[in-house]
Residue, then its C-alpha position, 0 to 999 in steps of 0.5 A: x406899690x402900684x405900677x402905672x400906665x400912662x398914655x401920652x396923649x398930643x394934640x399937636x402931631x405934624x402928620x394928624x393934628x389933633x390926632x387922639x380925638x380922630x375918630x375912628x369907627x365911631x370911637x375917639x382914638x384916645x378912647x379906643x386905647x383907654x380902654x385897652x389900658x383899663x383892661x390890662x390893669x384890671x389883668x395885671x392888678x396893682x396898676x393904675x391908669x392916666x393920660x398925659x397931655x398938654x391940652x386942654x381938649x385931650x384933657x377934657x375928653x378923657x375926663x369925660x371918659x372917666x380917665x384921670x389925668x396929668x398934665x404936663x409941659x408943652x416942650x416935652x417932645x417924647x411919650x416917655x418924657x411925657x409918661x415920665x412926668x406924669x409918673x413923678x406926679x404920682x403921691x406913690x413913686x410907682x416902680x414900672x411905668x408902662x408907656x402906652x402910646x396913645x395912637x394904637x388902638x388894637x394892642x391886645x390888653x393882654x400883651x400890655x398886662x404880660x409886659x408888666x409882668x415881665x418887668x416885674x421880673x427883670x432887671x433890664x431897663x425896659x422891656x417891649x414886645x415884638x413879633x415874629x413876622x410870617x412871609x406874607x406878614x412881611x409883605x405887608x409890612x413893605x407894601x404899606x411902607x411905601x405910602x407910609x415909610x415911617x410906620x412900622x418898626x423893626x428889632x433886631x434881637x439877640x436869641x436871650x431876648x436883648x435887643x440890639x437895635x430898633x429902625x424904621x428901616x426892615x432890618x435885618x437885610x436879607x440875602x438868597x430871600x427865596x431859598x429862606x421862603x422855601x426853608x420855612x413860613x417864618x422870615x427873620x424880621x421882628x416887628x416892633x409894637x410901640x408899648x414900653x414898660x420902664x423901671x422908673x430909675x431908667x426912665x428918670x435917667x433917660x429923661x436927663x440925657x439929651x437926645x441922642x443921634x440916632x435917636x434924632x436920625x430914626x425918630x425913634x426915642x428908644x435908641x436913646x436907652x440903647x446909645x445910653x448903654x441900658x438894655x432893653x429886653x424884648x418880649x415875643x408876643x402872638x401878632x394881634x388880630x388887627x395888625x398894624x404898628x400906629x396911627x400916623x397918617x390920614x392913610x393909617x385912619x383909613x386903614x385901621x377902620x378897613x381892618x375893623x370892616x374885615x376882623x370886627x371892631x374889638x371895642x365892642x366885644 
């Protein structure tokens, strides 16, 4: 059976219209996160890739790319709904979907190729990466929180893996910070990258359950599997090179091409 990564792809975005075809660094944003997907299929093996859209542009582009693509209904509001119809399309039901937002470009295609693995190998109903952030890490997390609060996410995590919840806020709080920064380099926040891989029964069940209200409060769609009572298991990953969680905002599209100017640009390695 092929598994399946699907990059749900709007042109409509309140905060950057249009947002999979700004360019950054001379690459489309869509184009920049085909190609991690390719590479981590070509990783993982048995797995194929596809847009997902409700545009006809983005579904132009990405053909121009050479990447299939599925299209799928206006109203759909999340990446896993859209990621979910896309899988159903399929003439082969695959049994791991793999949402890989089409707003980061960064994301190393080895991280998206260990969380397939990880899939394949558990039981949960979804499996993401986090990492554990150092202290200037953090730092920088709060610091860019301040133009952009609603980039970056964080997990709290229990020591087996499961998460116990995501948010937009830095959890967990922290009490005498300085006596913990002289125990160690590592704080005890765990950043969130936006990358999901589903088995596709869960991800059918989440897409027949109404939003649910954190998932409203946070605008963060994951909170629906953990209010479901599904679990969501967690992976730890090594913080990539060019660290930063999405393309959100006009500030993040400048941010992600400093980033390239000062660690090089890995879609031409």
């Amino acid at each position: 059976m092929t598994d399946l990564i699907v990059i749900p792809a709007r042109f409509g975005s309140t905060r950057l219209p249009g947002k999979p075809l700004r360019r950054i660094a001379g690459y489309s944003l869509l184009e920049r996160v085909v190609r991690v997907a390719r590479a981590a299929a070509e990783i993982a093996s048995d797995c194929d890739v596809v847009v997902a859209t409700d545009d006809s542009r983005i579904a132009d582009h990405a053909e121009a790319l050479g990447c299939p693509v599925a299209m799928t209904a206006r109203e759909i509001s999340s990446g896993s709904g859209r990621a979910c119809a896309a899988a159903t399309t399929r003439s082969v039901r695959p049994d791991i979907v793999v949402n890989l937002q089409g707003d980061a470009p960064f994301l190393p295609a080895a991280i998206v190729a260990a969380l397939i693995s990880a899939a394949r190998d558990t039981a949960a109903a979804c499996v993401t990466p986090v990492v554990h952030l150092d202290w200037p890490a953090l730092d920088a997390m709060r610091a860019h929180k301040l133009t952009s609060p609603s980039s970056g996410t964080t997990c709290v995590r229990a020591a087996n893996g499961l998460a116990h919840w995501f948010s937009k806020t830095i959890l967990p709080a922290i009490r005498d910070e300085a006596a913990l920064r002289a125990e160690g380099p590592v704080s005890p926040v765990f950043r969130h990258l936006g990358l999901y891989a589903y088995r596709i029964e869960a991800l059918e069940q989440f897409e027949a359950t109404p939003p649910s209200p954190y998932e409203r409060l946070e605008g963060l769609e994951q909170l629906r599997f953990l209010e479901m009572g599904l679990t969501i298991h967690t992976i730890l990953v090594e913080p990539p090179l060019h660290a930063m969680s999405g393309i959100d905002t006009a500030v993040d599209v400048a941010l992600a091409e400093d980033l390239i100017r000062r660690f090089g640009d890995p879609h031409t390695r």
